[in-house]
C-alpha positions in Angstrom: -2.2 -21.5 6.0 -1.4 -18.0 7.5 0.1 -20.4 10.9 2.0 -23.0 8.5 4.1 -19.9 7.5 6.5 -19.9 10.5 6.4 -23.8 10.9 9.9 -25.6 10.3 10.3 -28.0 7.5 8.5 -31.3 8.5 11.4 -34.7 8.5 10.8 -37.0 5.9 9.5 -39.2 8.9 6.4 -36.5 10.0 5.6 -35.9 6.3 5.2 -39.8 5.6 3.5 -40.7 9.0 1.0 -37.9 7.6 0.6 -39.1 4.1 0.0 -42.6 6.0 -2.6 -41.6 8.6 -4.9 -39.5 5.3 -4.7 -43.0 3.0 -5.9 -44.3 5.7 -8.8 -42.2 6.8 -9.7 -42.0 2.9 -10.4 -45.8 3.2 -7.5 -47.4 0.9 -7.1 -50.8 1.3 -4.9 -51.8 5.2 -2.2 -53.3 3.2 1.0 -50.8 4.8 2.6 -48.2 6.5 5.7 -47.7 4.6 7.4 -44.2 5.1 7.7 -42.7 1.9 11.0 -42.4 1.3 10.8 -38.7 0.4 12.1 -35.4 1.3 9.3 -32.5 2.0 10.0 -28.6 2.6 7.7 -25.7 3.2 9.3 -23.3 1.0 9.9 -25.6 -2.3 6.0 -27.0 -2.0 3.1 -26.3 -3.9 -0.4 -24.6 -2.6 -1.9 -28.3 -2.4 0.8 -29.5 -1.2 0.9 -28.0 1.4 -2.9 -28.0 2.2 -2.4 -31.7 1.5 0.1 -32.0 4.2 -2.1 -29.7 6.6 -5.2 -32.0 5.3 -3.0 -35.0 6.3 -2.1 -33.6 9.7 -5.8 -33.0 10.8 -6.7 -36.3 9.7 -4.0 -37.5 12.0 -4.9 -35.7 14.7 -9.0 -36.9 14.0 -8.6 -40.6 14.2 -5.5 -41.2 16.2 -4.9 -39.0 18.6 -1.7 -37.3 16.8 0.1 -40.8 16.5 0.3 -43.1 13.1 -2.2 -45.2 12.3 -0.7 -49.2 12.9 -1.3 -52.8 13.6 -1.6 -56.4 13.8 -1.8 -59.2 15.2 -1.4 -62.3 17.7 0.9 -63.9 16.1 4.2 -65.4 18.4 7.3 -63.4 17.7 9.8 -65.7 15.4 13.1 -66.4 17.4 16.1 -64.4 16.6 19.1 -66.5 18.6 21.6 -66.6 16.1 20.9 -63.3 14.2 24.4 -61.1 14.1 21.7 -58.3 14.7 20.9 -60.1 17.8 25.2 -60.7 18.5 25.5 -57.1 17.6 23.2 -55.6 19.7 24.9 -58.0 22.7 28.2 -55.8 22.0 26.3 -52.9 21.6 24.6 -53.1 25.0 27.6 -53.9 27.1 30.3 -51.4 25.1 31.5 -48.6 27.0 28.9 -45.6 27.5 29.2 -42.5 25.6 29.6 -39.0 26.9 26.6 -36.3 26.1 22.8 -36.5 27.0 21.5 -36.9 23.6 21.2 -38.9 19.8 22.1 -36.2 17.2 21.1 -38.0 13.7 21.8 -36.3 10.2 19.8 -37.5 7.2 21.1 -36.3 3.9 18.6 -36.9 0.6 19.1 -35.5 -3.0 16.6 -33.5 -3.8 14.4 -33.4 -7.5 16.6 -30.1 -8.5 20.1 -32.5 -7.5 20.7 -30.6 -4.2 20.6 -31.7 -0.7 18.2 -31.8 1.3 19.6 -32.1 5.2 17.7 -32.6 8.0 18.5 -32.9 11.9 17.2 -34.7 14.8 18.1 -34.3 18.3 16.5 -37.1 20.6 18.2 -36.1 24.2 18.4 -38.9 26.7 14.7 -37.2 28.9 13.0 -38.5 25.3 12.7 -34.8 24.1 12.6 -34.5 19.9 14.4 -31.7 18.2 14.7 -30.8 14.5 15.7 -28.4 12.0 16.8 -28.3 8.5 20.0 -26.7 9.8 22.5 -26.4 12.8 21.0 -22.9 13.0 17.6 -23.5 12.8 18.2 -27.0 15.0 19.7 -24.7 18.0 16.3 -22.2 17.4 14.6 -25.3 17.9 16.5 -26.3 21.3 16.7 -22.5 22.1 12.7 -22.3 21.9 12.3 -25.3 23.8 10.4 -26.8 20.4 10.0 -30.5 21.8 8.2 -32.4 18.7 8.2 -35.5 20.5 4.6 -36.9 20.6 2.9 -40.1 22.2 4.1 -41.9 19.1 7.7 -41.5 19.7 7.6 -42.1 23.2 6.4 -45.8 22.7 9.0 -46.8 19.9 11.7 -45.4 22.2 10.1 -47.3 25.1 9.5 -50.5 23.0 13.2 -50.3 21.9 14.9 -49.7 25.7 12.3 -52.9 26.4 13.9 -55.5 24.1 17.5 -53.8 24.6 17.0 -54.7 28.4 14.8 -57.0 28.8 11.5 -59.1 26.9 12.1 -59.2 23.3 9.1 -60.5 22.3 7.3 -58.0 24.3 8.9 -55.3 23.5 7.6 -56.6 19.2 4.4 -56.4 20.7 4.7 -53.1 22.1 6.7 -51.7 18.4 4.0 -52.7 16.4 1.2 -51.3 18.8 3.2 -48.4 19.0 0.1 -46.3 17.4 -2.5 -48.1 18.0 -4.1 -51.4 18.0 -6.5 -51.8 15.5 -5.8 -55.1 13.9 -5.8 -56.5 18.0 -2.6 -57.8 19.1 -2.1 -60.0 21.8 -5.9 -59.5 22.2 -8.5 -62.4 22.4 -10.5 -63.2 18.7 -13.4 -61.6 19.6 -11.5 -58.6 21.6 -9.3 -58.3 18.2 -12.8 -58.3 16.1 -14.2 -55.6 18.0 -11.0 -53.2 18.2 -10.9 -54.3 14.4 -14.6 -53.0 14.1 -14.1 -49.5 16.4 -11.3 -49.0 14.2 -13.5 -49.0 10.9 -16.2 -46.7 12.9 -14.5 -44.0 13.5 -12.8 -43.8 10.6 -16.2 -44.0 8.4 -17.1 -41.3 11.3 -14.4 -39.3 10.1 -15.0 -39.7 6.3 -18.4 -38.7 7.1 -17.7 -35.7 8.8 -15.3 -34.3 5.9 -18.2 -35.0 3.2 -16.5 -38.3 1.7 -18.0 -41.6 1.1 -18.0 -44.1 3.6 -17.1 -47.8 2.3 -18.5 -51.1 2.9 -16.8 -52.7 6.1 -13.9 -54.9 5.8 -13.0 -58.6 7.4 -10.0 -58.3 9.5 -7.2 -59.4 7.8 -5.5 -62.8 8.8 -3.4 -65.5 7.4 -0.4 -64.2 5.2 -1.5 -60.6 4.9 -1.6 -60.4 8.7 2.0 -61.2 9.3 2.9 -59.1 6.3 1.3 -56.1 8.4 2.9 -57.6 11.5 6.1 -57.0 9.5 5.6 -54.3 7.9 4.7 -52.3 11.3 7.7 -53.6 12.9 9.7 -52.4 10.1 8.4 -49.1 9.8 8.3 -48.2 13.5 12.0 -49.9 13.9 13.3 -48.0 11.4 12.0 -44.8 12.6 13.1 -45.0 16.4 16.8 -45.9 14.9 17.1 -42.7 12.6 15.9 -40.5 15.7 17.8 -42.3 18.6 20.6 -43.9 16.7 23.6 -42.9 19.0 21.5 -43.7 22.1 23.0 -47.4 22.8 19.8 -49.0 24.3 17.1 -47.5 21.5 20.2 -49.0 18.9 20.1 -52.5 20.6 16.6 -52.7 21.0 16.2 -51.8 17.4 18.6 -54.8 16.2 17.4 -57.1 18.1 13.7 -56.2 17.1 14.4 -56.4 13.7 16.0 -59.5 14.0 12.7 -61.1 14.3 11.3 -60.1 11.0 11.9 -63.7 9.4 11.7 -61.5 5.9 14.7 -59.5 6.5 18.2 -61.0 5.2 21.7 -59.9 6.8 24.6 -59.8 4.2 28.0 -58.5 4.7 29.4 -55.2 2.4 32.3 -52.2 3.0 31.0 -48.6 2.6 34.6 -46.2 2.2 37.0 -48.7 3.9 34.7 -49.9 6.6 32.4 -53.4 7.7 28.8 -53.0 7.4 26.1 -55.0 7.3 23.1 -54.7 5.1 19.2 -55.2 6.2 17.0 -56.2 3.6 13.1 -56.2 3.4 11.1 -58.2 0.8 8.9 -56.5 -1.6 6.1 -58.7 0.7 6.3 -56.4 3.4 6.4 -52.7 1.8 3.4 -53.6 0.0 4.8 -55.3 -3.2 5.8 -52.2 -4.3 9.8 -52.7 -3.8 12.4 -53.6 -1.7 14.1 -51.8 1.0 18.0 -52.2 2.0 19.5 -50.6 5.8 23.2 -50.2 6.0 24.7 -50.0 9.7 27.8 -50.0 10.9 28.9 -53.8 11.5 30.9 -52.8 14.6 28.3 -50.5 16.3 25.4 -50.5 14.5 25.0 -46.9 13.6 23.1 -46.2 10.5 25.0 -45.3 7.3 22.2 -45.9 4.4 18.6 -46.4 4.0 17.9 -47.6 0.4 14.3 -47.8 -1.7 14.3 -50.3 -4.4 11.1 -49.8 -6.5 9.2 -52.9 -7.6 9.1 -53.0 -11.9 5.6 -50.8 -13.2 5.3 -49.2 -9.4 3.7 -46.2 -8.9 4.8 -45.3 -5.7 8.1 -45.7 -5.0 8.5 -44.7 -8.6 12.3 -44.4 -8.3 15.6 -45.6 -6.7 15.9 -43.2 -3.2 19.1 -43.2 -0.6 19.0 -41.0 2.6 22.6 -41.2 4.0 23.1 -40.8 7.7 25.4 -39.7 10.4 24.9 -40.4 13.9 27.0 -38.8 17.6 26.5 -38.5 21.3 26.0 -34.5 21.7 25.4 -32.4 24.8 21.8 -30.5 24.2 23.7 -27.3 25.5 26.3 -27.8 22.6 23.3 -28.3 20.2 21.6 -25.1 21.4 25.1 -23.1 20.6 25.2 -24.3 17.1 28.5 -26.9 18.3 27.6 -29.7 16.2 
């Protein structure tokens, strides 16, 4: 507790890869990984919240290595031919390259008191993370040479350049994997059984070794709930390589064109403040049952403007409507480390 003191605010990504990685480990039911769409800061948090979060953090670090706990399955990759994710990420990949050497994304959230909450991510171009809930405490960040990327980040960025430039399908394979592989994709049925089985050991070895009841092994899920993990990974890590890497064009391209292959996601046309958008929405199937969640990107270059949370009636958890809004640019690291953004 006497360390968290001078740690900067987690992004709403960290906090909910955490809160994902301790359900896990405390043996609820495999059923998602759906980043919370939440907002979490040091300063504003309880005690046990923040023990939680450090709690949650350990438990990452004890069963996975420091990367979030993930998924399924053998299943073949639907096609995506005539997606306008698929035609956008096409115009994407061959428009003009940027200047700068790195994605600068800014997430704004309301927070419970009606303020907001801002927070910044810097992923350069060399796959180094930066963040801060500030331009001043983002250039601290660059100035300290504070990378936060971890092995997690390195393979959705990788899995994203993949599809961008070259096997879509797998590239899906590598997204969904990104964590780990504990539901066995690609893998044989008996190799998928036994990474299914290791997976279940060591987290009853972990539950064992923090004084908590270890539950009864579980079959590996298949059929319908298997592709609705399959999506639901792809989704999640998707999503969370876009609003780090937005304004770097291949991580962009790879991300449409990955999400392009969830057959649950619908395309629709909208206008956000006098410009063409499209909007990317999940079925409650995939998050769980517990809602609905709706991406707005730019139609002409796919940048993200919106990420919307649509609770399902009677659901705990989302328990109410949640927006982040989002800017994306092409910065220079050195510019970021001056406080030029």
């Amino acid at each position: 507790m006497k360390s968290l003191r001078d740690v900067p605010s987690p992004s709403p990504e960290a906090y909910g890869r955490a809160r994902t990685a301790l359900h896990t480990a405390m043996a609820e039911p495999v059923n998602n990984v759906v980043r919370p769409k939440r907002w979490f800061s040091w300063p504003k948090a309880s005690i046990a919240a923040v023990g939680a979060a450090a709690v949650a953090v350990a438990v990452v670090m004890g069963t996975t290595g420091g990367d979030v706990p993930a998924g399924p399955s053998d299943a073949a990759a639907p096609q995506a031919v005539e997606s306008p994710l698929v035609k956008l990420a096409s115009e994407v990949k061959a428009g003009a390259p940027l200047s700068g050497d790195s994605s600068l994304v800014i997430g704004t959230k309301t927070a419970p008191d009606g303020s907001p909450h801002v927070f910044y991510t810097v992923y350069t171009d060399r796959g180094q993370v930066f963040t801060g809930d500030s331009a001043q405490t983002l250039a601290a960040s660059v100035t300290k040479n504070d990378n936060q990327a971890r092995p997690y980040d390195e393979k959705v960025m990788a899995a994203a350049r993949q599809a961008a430039n070259g096997d879509v399908e797998k590239a899906r394979i590598a997204m969904v994997t990104a964590s780990n592989n504990a539901l066995g994709v690609g893998l044989s049925p008996a190799e998928a059984e036994k990474a299914w089985a290791d997976a279940q050991a060591k987290t009853a070895e972990m539950l064992r070794k923090v004084g908590k009841e270890v539950p009864a092994p579980r079959p590996r899920p298949t059929g319908q709930e298997l592709e609705n993990l399959i999506s639901n990974h792809l989704w999640s890590n998707t999503t969370y390589a876009l609003f780090v890497g937005a304004a770097n064009a291949d991580v962009r391209a790879g991300v449409l064109k990955l999400l392009a292959t969830i057959k649950e996601v619908t395309v629709g046309n909208t206008d956000v403040d006098g410009q063409r958008a499209l909007t990317i929405t999940t079925s409650p199937e995939i998050l769980g049952g517990d809602g609905s969640a709706v991406l707005t990107i730019n139609a002409d270059n796919g940048l993200p403007i919106r990420d919307e949370t649509f609770p399902a009636k009677n659901s705990p958890q989302p328990s109410k409507y949640g927006v982040v809004h989002y800017k994306s640019s092409r910065v220079i690291l050195t510019d970021v480390m001056a406080g030029k953004i």
